[in-house]
PAMI-925391 format. One record per residue (C-alpha): x, y, z; residue in one letter. Coordinates in Angstrom, 3 decimals. Example, Ala and Ser with C-alpha at 12.3 -4.5 7.8 and 13.67 -1.06 7.14 Angstrom:
2
       east      north         up   type
     12.300     -4.500      7.800      A
     13.670     -1.060      7.140      S
END
This chain:
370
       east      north         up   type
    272.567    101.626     64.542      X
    268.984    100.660     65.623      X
    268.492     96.921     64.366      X
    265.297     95.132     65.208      X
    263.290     97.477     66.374      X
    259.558     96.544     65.357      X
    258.102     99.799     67.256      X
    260.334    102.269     65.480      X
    258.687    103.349     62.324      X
    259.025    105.788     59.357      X
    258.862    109.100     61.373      X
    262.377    108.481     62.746      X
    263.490    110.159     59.075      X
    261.985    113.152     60.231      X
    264.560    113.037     63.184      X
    267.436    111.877     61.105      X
    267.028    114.496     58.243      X
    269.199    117.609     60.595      X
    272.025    115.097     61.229      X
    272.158    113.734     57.487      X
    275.346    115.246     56.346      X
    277.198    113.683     59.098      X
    275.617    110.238     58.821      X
    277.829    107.237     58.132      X
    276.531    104.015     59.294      X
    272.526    103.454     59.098      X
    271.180    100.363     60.199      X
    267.423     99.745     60.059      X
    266.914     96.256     59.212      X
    263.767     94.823     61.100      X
    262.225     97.644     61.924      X
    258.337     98.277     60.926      X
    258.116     98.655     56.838      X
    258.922    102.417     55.899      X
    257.525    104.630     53.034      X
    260.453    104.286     50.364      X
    259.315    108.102     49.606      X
    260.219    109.601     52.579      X
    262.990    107.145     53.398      X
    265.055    108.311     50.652      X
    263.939    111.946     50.463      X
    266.289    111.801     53.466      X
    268.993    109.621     51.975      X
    269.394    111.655     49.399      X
    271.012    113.883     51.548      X
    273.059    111.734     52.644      X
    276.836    112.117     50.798      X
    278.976    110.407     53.103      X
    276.764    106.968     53.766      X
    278.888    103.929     53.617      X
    276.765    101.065     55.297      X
    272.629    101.530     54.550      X
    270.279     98.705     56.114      X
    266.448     99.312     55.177      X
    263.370     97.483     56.647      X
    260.717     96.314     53.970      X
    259.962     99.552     51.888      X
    256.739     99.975     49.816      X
    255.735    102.691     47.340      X
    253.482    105.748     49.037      X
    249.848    106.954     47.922      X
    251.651    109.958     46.222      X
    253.984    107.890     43.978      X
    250.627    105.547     43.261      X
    249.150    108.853     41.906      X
    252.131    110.180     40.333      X
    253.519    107.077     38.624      X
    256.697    107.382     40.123      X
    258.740    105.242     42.467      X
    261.918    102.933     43.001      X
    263.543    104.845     39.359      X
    263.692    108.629     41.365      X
    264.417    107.152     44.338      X
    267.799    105.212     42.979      X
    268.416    108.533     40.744      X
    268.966    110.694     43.319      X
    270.790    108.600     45.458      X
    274.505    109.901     45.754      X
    277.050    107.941     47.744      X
    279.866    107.233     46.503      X
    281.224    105.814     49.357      X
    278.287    103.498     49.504      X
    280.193    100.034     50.676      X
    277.174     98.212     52.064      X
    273.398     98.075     50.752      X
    271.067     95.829     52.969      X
    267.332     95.929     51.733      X
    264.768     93.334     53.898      X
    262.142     93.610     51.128      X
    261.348     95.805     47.918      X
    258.751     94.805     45.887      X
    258.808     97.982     43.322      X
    262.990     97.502     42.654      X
    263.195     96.484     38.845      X
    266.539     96.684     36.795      X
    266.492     99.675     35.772      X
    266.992    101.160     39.816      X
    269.399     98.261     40.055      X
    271.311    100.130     37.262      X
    271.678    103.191     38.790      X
    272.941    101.984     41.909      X
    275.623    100.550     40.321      X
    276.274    103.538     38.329      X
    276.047    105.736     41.486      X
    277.663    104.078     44.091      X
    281.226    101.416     42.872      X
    282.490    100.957     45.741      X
    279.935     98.521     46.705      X
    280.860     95.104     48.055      X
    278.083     94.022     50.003      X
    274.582     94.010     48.519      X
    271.965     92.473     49.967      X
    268.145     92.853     47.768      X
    265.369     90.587     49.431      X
    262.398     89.608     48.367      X
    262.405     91.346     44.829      X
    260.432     90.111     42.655      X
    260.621     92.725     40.139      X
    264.014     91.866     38.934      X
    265.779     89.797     36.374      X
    268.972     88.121     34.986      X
    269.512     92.139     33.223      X
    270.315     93.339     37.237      X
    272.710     90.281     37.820      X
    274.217     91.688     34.926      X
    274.508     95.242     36.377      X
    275.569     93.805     39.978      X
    278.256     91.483     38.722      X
    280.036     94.412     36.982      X
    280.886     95.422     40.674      X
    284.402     95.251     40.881      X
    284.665     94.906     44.761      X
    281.493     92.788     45.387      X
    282.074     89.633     47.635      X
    278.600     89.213     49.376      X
    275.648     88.915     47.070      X
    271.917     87.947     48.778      X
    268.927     87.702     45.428      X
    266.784     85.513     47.753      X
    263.325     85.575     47.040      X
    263.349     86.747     43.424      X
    261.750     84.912     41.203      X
    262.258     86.111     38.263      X
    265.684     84.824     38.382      X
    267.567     81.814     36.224      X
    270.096     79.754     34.980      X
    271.569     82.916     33.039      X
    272.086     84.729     36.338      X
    274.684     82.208     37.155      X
    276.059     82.155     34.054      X
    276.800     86.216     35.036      X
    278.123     85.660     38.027      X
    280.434     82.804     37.245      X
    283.460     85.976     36.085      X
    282.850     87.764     39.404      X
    285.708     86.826     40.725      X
    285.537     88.443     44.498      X
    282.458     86.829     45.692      X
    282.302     84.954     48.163      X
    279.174     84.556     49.437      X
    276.044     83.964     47.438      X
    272.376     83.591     48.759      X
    269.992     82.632     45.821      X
    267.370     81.666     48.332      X
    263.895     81.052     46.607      X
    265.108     81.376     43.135      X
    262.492     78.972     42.026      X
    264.149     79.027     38.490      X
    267.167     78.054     38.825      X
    267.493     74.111     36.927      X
    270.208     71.436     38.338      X
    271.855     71.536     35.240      X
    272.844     75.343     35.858      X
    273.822     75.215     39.049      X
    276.136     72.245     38.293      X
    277.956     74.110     36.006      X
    278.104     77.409     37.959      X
    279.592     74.788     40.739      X
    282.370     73.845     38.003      X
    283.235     77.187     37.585      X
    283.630     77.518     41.806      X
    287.338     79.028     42.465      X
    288.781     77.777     38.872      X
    290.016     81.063     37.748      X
    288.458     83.329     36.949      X
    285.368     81.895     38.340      X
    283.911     83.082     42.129      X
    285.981     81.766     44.938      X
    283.014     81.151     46.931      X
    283.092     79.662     51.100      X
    279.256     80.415     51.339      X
    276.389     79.270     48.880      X
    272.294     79.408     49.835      X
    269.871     77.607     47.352      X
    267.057     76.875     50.305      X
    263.481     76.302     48.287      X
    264.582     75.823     45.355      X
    262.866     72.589     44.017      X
    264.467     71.720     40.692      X
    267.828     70.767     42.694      X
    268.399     67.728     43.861      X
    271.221     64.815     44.795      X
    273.415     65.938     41.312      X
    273.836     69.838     42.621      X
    274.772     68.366     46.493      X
    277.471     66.308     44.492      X
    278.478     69.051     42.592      X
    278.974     71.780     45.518      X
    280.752     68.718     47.586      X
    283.487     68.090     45.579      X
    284.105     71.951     45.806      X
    287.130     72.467     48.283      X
    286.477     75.940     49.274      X
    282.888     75.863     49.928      X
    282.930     75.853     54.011      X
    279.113     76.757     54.139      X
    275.978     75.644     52.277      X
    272.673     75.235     52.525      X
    269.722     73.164     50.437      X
    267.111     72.933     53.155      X
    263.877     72.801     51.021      X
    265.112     71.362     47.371      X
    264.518     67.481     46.458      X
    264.805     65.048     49.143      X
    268.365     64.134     49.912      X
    270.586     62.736     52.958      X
    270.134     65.146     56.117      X
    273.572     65.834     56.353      X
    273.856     66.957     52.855      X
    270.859     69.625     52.925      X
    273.429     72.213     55.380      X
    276.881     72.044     56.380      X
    278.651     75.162     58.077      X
    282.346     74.568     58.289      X
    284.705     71.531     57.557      X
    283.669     68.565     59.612      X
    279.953     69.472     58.264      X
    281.540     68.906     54.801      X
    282.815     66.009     54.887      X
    279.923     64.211     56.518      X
    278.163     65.413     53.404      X
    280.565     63.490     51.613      X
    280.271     61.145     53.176      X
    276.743     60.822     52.453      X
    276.682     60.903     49.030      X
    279.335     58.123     48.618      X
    282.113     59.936     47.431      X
    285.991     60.962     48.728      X
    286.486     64.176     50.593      X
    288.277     66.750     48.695      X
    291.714     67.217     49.533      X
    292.285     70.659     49.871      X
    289.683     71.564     52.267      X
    290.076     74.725     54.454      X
    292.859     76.937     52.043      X
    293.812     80.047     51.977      X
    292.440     82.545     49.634      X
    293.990     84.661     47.101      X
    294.170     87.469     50.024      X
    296.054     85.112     52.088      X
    293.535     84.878     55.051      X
    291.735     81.703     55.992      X
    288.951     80.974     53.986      X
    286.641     81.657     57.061      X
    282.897     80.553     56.418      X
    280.549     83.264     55.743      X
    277.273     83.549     57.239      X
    274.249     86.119     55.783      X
    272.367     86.378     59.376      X
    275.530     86.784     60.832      X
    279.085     87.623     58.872      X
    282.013     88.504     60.576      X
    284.575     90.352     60.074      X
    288.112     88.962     59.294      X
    289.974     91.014     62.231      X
    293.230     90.389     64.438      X
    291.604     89.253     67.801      X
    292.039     91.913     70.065      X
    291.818     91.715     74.672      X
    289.229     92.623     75.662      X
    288.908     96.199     77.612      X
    287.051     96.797     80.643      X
    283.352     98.323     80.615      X
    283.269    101.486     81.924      X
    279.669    102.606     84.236      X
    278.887    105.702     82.671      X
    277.425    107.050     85.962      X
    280.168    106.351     88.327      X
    282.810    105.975     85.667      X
    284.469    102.889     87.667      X
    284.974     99.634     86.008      X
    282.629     96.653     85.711      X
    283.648     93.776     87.243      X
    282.928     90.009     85.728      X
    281.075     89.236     88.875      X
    278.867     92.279     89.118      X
    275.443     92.925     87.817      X
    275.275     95.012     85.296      X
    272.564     96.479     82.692      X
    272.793     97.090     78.992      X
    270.985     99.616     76.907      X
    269.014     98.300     74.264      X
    269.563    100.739     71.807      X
    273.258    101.837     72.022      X
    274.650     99.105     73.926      X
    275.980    101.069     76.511      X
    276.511     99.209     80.459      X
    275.584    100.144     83.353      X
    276.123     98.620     87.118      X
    272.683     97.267     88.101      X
    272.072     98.820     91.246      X
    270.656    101.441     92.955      X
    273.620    103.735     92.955      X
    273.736    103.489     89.311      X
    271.590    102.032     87.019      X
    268.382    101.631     88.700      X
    268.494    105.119     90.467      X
    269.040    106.854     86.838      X
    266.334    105.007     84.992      X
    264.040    105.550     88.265      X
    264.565    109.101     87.775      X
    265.529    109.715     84.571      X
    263.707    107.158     82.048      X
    266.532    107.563     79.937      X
    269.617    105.945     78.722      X
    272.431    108.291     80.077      X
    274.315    107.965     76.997      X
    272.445    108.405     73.816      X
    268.882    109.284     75.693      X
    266.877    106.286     74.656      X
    263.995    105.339     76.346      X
    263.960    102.997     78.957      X
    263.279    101.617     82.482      X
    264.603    100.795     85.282      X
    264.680     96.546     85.764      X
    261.952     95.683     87.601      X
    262.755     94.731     91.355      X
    263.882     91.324     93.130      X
    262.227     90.093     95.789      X
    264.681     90.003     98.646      X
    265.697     87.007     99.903      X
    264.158     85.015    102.693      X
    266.312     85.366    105.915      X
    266.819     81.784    107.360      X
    267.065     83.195    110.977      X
    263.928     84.203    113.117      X
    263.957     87.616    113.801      X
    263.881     88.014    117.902      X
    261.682     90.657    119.747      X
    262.471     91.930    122.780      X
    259.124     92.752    124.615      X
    258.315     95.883    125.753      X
    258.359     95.969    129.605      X
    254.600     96.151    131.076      X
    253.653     99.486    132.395      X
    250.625    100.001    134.231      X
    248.195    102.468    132.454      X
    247.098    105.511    134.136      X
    243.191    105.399    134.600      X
    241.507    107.828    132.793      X
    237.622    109.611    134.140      X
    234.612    108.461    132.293      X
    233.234    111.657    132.804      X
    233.464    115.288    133.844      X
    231.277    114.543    137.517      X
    234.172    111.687    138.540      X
    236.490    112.758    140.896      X
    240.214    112.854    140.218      X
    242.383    110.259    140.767      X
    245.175    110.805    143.557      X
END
């Protein structure tokens, strides 16, 4: 799990392809935009994946040549225990790749396809057939309209929904998707995106309003409206939208969904997961395996997460020496040094007591001294 890392690039596959049997969990996302090519000539080793996050991927010079693309690399992609598909930005998906990764891989519940403009209402279609999908992100996609919503209106397990940049979509089909908003068996939605979409305006903010279940939405960028209407993230947020539009509250605000958990808001930069809260244990120095205190310095490796006392038994001894996380071998440095301290007290010198000097000849001709 290597997230935002804009130095790592493509080569890593080349790293990645002896352990790809074993891999489970690949996360990418913000790294430098990779060759789809050799990206998923590695991936399609790759039988037991269940969570893939991709940086922006674009087509290679040999694909150019050959006329191939996004359609072999979706056909040879085999996981079929494939729960979570993050893409930053792929400009060569079209509906027909769509189609086989819905064929391939069922299990899928979270799919997030950025910036694609390739696609239309046919892969809302193919995605909406999902029978375990709850967190949908289309943003970008232009190609998208009203009869995507119209598709998504029977998936009945989403619950978050980023149309982002869907420059389509009319207010008169969004305000019927909203209708269809947890009446079964519509989408029981708590998260909805439309930023920059500029056919939507004050009827759509009424519309998603009177919805009791939507904890989190956004309109930043559509037709001008009240501030506090344009994003609201959780209940109070709500109803100040409500209030700003002139109209009542609704009543049921903050129920429990059909899975009898809190209808917790959803966020796409961030979404949690729905867990018993647990104590936490204490870190463990992997150097002098004793236990880091709340009140002592420790460091934190970049890449694996793994913490380290910051001193110079520890931390900054290994990474003076070693370069290297101690854990999973990452490069890295040791912090760079405080300056100590200025000591309030004057130091005190004790003089040296005055001894007199022997005297030494000049020359060879002076006599000694007695």
């Amino acid at each position: 799990w290597i997230p935002e890392q804009k130095l790592l690039g493509e080569r890593c596959f080349q790293f990645l392809r002896r352990h790809a049997p074993r891999l489970r969990i690949l996360h990418l996302d913000g790294c430098k935009p990779m060759c789809g090519d050799l990206a998923f000539g590695v991936l399609h080793l790759c039988d037991n994946l269940e969570s893939l996050k991709l940086p922006a991927l674009h087509v290679g010079e040999s694909g150019k040549i050959l006329g191939t693309g996004t359609s072999r690399w979706c056909q040879g992609l085999h996981c079929p225990r494939l729960r979570e598909l993050c893409v930053d930005a792929w400009a060569s998906l079209e509906d027909a790749g769509v189609q086989m990764l819905v064929r391939q891989c069922g299990l899928l519940h979270t799919v997030w396809l950025r910036q694609a403009p390739r696609l239309s209402d046919d892969s809302v279609t193919y995605l909406a057939s999902l029978r375990h999908l709850s967190s949908l992100c289309l943003s970008g996609n232009a190609g998208l309209t009203d009869q995507s919503l119209q598709e998504l209106a029977s998936a009945s397990q989403l619950r978050c929904l980023d149309l982002s940049g869907c420059r389509q979509l009319t207010e008169a089909g969004v305000v019927k998707f909203a209708d269809s908003i947890a009446a079964p068996p519509g989408p029981r939605l708590t998260s909805l995106r439309l930023d920059a979409c500029p056919h939507l305006g004050r009827a759509v903010a009424e519309a998603l309003a009177a919805r009791p279940s939507l904890d989190r939405c956004s309109l930043a960028g559509c037709r001008p409206m009240p501030e506090a209407v344009t994003a609201w993230v959780d209940g109070q947020g709500h109803i100040a939208a409500c209030q700003a539009l002139g109209m009542e509250p609704p009543v049921a605000l903050g129920l429990v969904d059909g899975d009898g958990l809190p209808a917790a808001p959803l966020d796409f930069d961030n979404q949690p997961t729905r867990v018993a809260p647990v104590q936490e244990e204490a870190v463990q120095c992997a150097i002098c395996m004793d236990d880091i205190l709340t009140h002592e310095a420790m460091w934190e490796c970049p890449v694996c997460c793994n913490k380290l006392h910051d001193s110079e038994d520890c931390a900054r001894g290994w990474l003076r020496l070693r370069q290297s996380c101690p854990t999973c071998r990452a490069v890295a440095w040791a912090p760079p040094d405080e300056p100590a301290a200025a000591n309030p007290f004057r130091a005190f010198h004790v003089p040296a007591a005055s001894r007199p000097r022997p005297i030494r000849a000049l020359s060879a001709d002076a006599p000694e001294s007695r």
